[in-house]
TIFIMI-550475 format. One record per residue (C-alpha): z negated, y, x negated. Coordinates in nm, 3 decimals, decimal comma. Example, Ala and Ser with C-alpha at 12.3 -4.5 7.8 and 13.67 -1.06 7.14 Angstrom:
! TIFIMI-550475
+---------+---------+---------+
:       z :       y :       x :
+---------+---------+---------+
:  -0,780 :  -0,450 :  -1,230 :
:  -0,714 :  -0,106 :  -1,367 :
+---------+---------+---------+
//
This chain:
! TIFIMI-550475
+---------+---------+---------+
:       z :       y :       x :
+---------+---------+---------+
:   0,000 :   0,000 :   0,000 :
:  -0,086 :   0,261 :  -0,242 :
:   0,243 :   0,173 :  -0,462 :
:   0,409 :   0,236 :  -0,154 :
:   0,225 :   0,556 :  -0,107 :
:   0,284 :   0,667 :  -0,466 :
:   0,665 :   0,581 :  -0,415 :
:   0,713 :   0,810 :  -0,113 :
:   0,525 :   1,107 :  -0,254 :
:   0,693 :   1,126 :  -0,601 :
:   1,000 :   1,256 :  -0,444 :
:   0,820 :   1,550 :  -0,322 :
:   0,677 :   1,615 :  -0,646 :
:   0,970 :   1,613 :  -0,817 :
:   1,144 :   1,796 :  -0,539 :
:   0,829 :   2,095 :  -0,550 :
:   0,910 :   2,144 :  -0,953 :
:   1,321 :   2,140 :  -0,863 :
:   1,274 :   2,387 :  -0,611 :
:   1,091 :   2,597 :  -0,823 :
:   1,195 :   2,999 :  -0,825 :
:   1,375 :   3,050 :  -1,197 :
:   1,083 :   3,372 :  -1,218 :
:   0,821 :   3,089 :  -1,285 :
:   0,983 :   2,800 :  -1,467 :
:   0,793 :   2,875 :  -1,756 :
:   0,504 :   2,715 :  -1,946 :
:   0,249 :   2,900 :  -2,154 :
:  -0,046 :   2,826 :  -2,409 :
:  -0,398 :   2,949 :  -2,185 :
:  -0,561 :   3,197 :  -2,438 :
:  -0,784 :   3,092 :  -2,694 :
:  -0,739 :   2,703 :  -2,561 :
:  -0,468 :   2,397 :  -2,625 :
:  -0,410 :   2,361 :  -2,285 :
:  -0,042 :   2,397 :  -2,144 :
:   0,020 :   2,563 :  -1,804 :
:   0,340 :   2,521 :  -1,627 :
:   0,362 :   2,871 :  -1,424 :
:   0,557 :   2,689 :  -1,100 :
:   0,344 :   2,399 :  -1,061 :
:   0,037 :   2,574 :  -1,113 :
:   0,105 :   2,898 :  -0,908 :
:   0,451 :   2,799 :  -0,682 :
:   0,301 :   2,890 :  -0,319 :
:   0,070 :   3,193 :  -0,459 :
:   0,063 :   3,556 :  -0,468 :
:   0,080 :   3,644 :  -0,846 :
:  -0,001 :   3,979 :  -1,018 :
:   0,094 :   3,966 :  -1,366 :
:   0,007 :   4,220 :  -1,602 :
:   0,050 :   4,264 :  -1,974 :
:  -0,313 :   4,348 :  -2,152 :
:  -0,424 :   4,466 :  -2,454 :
:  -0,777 :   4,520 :  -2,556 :
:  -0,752 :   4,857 :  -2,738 :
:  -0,561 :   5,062 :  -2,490 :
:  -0,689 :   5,354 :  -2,271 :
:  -0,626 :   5,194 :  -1,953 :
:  -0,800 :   4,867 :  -2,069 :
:  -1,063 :   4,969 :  -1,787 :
:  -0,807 :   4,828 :  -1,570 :
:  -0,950 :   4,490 :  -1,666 :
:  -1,276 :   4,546 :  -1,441 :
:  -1,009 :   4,659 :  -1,144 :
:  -0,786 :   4,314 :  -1,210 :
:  -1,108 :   4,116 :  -1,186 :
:  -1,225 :   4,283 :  -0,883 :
:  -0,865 :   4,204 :  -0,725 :
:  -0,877 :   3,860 :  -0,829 :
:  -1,211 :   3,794 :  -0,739 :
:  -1,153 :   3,933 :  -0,363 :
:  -0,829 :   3,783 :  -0,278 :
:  -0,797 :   3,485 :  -0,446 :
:  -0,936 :   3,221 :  -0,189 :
:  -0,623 :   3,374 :   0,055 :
:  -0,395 :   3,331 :  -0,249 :
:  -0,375 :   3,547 :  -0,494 :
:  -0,361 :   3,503 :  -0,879 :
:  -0,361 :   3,744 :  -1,187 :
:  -0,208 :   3,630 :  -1,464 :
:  -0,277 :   3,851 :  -1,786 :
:  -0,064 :   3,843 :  -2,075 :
:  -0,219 :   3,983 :  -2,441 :
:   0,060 :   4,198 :  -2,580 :
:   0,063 :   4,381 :  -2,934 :
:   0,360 :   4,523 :  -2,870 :
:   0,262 :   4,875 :  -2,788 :
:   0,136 :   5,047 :  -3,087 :
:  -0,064 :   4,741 :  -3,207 :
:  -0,303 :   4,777 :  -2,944 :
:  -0,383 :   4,369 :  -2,956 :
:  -0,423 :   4,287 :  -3,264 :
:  -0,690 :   4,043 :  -3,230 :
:  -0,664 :   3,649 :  -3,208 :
:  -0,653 :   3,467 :  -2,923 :
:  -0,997 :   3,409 :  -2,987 :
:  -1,083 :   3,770 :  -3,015 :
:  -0,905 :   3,867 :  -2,731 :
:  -1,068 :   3,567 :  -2,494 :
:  -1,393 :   3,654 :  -2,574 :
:  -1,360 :   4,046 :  -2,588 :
:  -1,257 :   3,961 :  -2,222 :
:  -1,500 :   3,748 :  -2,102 :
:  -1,797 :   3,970 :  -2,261 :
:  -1,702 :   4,310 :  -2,156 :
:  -1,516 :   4,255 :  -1,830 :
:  -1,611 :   3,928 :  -1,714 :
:  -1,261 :   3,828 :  -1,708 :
:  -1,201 :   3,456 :  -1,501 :
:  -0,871 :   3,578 :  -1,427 :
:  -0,624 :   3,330 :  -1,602 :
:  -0,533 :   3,460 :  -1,915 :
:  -0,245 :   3,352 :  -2,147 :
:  -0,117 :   3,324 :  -2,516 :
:  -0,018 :   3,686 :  -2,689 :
:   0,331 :   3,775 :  -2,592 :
:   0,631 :   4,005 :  -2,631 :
:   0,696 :   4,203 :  -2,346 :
:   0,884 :   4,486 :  -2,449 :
:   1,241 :   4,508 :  -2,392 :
:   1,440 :   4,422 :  -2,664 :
:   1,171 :   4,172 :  -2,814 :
:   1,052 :   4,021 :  -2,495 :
:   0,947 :   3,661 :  -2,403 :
:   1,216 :   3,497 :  -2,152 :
:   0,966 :   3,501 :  -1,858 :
:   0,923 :   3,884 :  -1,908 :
:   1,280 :   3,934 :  -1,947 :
:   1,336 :   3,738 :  -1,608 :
:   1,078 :   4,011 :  -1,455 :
:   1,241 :   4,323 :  -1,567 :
:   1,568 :   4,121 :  -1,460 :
:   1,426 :   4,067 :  -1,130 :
:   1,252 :   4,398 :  -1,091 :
:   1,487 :   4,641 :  -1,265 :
:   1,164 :   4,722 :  -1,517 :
:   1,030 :   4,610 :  -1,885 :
:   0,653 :   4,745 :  -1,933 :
:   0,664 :   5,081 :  -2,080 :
:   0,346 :   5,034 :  -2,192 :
:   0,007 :   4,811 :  -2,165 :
:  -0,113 :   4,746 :  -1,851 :
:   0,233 :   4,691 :  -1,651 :
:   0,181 :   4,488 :  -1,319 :
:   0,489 :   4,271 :  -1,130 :
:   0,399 :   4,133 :  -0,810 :
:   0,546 :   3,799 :  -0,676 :
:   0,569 :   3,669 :  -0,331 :
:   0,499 :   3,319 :  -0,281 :
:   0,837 :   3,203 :  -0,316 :
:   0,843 :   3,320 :  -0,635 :
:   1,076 :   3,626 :  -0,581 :
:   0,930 :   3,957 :  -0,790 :
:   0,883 :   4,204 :  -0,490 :
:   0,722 :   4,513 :  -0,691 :
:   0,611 :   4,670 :  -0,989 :
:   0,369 :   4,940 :  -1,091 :
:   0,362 :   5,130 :  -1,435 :
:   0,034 :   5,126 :  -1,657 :
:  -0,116 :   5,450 :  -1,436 :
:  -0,095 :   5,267 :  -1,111 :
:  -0,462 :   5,144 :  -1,119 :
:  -0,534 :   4,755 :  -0,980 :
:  -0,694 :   4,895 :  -0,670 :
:  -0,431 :   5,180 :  -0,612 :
:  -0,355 :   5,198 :  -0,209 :
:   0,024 :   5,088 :  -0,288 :
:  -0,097 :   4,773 :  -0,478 :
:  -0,349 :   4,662 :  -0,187 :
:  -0,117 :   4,693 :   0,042 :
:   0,130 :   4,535 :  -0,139 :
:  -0,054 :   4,261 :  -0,151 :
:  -0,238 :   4,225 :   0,178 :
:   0,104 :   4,202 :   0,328 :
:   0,216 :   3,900 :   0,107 :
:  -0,122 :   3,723 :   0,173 :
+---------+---------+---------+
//
């Protein structure tokens, strides 16, 4: 019975992961950890925020904001993703280590957080180039935010001085939720 089981639900597993939206079919390191995370199978069906961080920025404040946004929405679906990034005037230089526990200790950060990456146009990772392809946008700066609906699709995005509980972002995403 249970091979039987296993044989009609593998199709839908591998049918979830083909019908995942090209804006997730990525896989990243988690910061500071070996552990692999495979953005569609992990997240498919969610709200995401995903913002690129760095530690020794002026609007690094916004990491108390994130967490409050996380914290409040997440049992109706929302995740934020952060993404370390040096790539503004070296404002992450830290290792993953660093970074995890500067985080964790000053913000409380239990948002998931992910390996340093490029996000900056002409340098950036594939999954950020897929956002600015998506949303017409590369970050600027730190602190960039792209919201995806729950099929994936990138629906908005707010530069660095658009604070995590800015009116336009909570509506933004009360209406996907």
């Amino acid at each position: 019975m249970r091979v039987l089981l296993l044989l009609l639900l593998m199709p839908l597993a591998s049918f979830a992961e083909d019908n995942c939206n090209e804006t997730l079919a990525f896989t990243f390191k988690a910061l500071a950890a070996d552990d692999q995370v495979n953005l569609c199978k992990t997240y498919q069906g969610k709200v995401i925020l995903v913002v690129n961080t760095a530690s020794k920025c002026g609007y690094t404040y916004q990491y108390d904001g994130l967490e409050a946004l996380y914290s409040h929405y997440k049992e109706q679906g929302l995740v934020v993703l952060g993404f370390p990034s040096n790539d503004f005037s070296e404002q992450e230089p830290g290792t993953e280590k660093q970074i995890a526990g500067f985080c964790r200790t000053t913000f409380g950060v239990k948002f998931p957080m992910f390996e340093k990456t490029s996000v900056a146009q002409g340098q950036a990772h594939p999954f950020y180039k897929r956002l600015a392809k998506h949303s017409g946008v590369y970050p600027g700066w730190n602190f960039h935010k792209y919201l995806i609906d729950r099929d994936g699709n990138v629906v908005a995005n707010f530069n660095s001085k658009v604070e995590p509980q800015d009116k336009r972002i909570l509506q933004s995403i009360e209406k996907l939720l």
